[in-house]
C-alpha positions in Angstrom: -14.3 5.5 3.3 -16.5 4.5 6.4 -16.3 1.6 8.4 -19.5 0.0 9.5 -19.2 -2.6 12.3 -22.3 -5.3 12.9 -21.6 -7.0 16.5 -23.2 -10.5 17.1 -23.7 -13.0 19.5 -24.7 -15.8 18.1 -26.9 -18.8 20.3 -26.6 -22.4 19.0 -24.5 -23.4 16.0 -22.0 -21.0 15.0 -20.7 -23.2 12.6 -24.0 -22.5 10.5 -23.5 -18.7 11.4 -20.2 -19.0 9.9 -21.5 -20.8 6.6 -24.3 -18.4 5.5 -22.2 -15.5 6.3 -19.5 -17.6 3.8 -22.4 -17.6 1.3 -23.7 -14.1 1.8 -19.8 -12.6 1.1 -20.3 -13.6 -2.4 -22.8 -10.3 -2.7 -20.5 -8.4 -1.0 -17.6 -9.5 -3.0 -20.0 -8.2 -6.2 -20.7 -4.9 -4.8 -19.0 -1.5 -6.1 -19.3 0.3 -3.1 -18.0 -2.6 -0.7 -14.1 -2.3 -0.2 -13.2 -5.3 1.7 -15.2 -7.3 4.8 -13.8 -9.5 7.6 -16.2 -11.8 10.2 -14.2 -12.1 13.6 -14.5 -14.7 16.2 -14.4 -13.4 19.7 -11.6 -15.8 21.5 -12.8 -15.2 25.0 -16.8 -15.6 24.1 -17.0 -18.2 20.8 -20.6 -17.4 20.1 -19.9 -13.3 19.8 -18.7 -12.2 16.6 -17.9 -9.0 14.5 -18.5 -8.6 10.7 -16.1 -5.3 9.4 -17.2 -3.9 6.5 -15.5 -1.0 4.4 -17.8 1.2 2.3 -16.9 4.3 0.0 -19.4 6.5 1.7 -22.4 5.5 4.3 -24.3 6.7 1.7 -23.3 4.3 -0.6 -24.1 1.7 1.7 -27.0 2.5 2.8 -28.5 3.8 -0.3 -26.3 2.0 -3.1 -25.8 -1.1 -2.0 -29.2 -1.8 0.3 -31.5 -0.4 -2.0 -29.7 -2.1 -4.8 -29.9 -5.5 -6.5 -27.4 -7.4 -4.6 -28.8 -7.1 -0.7 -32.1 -9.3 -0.8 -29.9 -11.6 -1.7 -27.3 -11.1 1.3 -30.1 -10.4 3.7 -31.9 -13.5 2.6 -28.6 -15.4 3.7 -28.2 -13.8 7.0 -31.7 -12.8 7.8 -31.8 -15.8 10.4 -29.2 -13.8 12.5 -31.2 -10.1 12.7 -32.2 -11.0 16.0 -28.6 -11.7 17.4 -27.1 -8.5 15.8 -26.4 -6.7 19.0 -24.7 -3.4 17.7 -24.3 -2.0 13.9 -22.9 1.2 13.8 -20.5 3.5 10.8 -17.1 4.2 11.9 -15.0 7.3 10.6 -11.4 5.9 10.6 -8.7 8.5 12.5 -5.3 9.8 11.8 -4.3 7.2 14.7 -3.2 4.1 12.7 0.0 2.3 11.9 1.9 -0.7 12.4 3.6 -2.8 15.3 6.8 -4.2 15.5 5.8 -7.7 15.3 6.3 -7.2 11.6 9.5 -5.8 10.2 9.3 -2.6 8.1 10.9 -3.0 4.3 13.6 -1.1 5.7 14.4 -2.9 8.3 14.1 -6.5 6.3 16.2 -4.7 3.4 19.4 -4.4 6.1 18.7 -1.0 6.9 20.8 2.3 5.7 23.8 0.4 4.4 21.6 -1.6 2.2 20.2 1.2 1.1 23.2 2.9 0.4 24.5 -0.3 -1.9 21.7 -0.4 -3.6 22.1 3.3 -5.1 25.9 3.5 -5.3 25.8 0.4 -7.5 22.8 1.8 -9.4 24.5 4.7 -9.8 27.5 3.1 -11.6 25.1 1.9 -14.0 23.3 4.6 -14.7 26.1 7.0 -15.5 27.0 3.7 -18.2 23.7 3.8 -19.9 22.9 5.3 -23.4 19.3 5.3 -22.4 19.1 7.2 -19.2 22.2 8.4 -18.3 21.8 11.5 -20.4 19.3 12.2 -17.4 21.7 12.4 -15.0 24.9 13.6 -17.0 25.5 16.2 -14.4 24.3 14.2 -11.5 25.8 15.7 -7.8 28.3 13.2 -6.3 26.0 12.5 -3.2 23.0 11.6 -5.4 23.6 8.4 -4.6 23.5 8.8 -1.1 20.7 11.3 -1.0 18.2 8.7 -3.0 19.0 6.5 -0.7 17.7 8.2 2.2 14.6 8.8 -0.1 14.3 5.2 -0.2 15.1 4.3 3.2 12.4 6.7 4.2 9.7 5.3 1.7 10.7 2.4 3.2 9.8 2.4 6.6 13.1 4.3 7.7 14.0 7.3 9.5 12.6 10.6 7.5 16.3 12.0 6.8 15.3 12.9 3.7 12.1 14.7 5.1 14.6 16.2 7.5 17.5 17.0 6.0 16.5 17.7 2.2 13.0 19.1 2.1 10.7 15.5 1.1 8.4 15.5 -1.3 8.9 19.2 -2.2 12.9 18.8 -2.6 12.3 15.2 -4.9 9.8 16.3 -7.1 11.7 20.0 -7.9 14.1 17.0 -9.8 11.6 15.7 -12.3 9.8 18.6 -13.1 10.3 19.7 -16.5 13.0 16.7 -17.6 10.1 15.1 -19.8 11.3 11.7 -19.0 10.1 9.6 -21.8 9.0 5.5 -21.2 12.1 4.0 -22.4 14.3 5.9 -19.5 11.7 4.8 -16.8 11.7 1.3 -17.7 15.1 1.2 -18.4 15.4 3.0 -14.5 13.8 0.5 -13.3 15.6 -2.3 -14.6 18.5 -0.9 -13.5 17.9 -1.0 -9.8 15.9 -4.5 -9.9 19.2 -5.4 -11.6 21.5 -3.4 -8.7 19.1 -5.0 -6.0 20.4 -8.5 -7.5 23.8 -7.3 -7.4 23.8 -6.0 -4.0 22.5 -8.9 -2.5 18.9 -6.8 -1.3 16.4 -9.8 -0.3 14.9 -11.8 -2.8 11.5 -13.3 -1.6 8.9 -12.7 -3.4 7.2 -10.8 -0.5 9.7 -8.2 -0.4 10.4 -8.0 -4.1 7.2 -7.9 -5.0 6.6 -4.8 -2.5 10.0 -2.9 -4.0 8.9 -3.4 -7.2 5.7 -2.5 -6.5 7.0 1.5 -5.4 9.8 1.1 -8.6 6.8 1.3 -10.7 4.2 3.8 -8.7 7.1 5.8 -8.5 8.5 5.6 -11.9 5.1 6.6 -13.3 4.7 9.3 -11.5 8.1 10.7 -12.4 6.7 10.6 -15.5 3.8 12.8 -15.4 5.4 14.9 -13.0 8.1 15.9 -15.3 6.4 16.4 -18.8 6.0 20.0 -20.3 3.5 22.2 -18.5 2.3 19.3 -15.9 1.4 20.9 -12.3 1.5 18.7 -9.9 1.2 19.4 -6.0 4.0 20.6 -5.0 3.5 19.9 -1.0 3.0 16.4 0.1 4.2 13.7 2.6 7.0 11.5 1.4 5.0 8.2 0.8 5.4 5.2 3.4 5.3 2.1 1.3 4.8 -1.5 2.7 4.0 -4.9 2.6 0.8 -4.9 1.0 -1.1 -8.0 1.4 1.6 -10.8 1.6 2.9 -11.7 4.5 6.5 -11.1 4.8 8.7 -14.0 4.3 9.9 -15.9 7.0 11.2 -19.4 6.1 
């Protein structure tokens, strides 16, 4: 991905600025190599603005989308504004990014550890009661429990225990390989915790559920492949940070 950044500063009527770029998104919106856009208003200076646009490749910009069949038709909504554009540049993102704490991690909106570790001791119970997929876990270590937990509380936005203290990625994926885990056990898996998450009292907006569920069934699937006969999957990676997405989190 590359970022390409077109500064303006805009004389007159912004207001008609703001329409015809309004009318112009619609080709962006339509094009395969565009991954999202976003026109900013400067606070300080009202008539300066900065368009953000996320492209696979500069390549794909420059060559896909402006020498394909959707640009005359952007450019022919902006072309009044070439004269104000005052930088447009491709940005390589870094390895500096993250989040602030004006919003509150999934971890931290769950209740923390002790959620955490509700969540999977009562999952637990049901899971060792189930034709489906307790077979799985028949001879399941007493502190699995508390070891997914810290999985969880790490995917979550919590403290990397599990990266610490167990071994990640490597440690949790040395579980499911070879088990052939068929679709009936990870549905019924999932289920089960939704149901446990109910039971436990974990938060029930919709922005937080729909983000749990959301990792239940990335992670579910990938257990999957990961554990049929002769899959090879990498054995080294990160354990994966899971958030929001793009709601809001709840806060009435």
């Amino acid at each position: 991905m590359t970022v390409e950044y077109i500064r303006y500063r805009v004389p007159g009527d912004t207001a008609e600025f703001e329409q015809a770029y309004g009318r112009a998104a619609r080709f962006l919106a339509l094009a395969p190599q565009c991954a999202d856009y976003e026109l900013s208003r400067c606070t300080e200076e009202p008539g300066t603005y900065i368009l953000r646009i996320t492209w696979s490749s500069p390549e794909d910009h420059l060559k896909g989308f402006r020498q394909g069949e959707l640009f005359p038709g952007f450019l022919a909504e902006i072309r009044p504004y070439v004269t104000a554009v005052e930088e447009m540049r491709h940005y390589e993102p870094t390895a500096v990014r993250g989040t602030g704490g004006a919003v509150p991690s999934l971890y931290e909106w769950a209740g923390g550890a002790e959620a955490f570790e509700r969540l999977t001791e009562r999952f637990y119970a049901k899971v060792t009661a189930d034709d489906v997929v307790g077979p799985l876990f028949a001879h399941m270590d007493p502190a699995h429990p508390k070891f997914v937990a810290m999985w969880l509380a790490e995917v979550f936005g919590g403290p990397s225990r599990y990266t610490d203290e167990r071994g990640g990625y490597a440690h949790m994926l040395a579980h499911h390989l070879g088990k052939a885990i068929t679709e009936p056990q990870r549905r019924r898996w999932v289920n089960l915790l939704a149901d446990a998450a109910d039971d436990v009292g974990l938060p029930d907006d919709p922005e937080f559920r729909a983000a749990f569920m959301g990792y239940l069934e990335w992670g579910t699937r990938l257990a999957i492949a990961n554990s049929q006969p002769g899959a090879n999957p990498p054995r080294e990676a990160p354990v994966p940070h899971w958030g929001w997405g793009v709601a809001p989190p709840y806060l009435g």
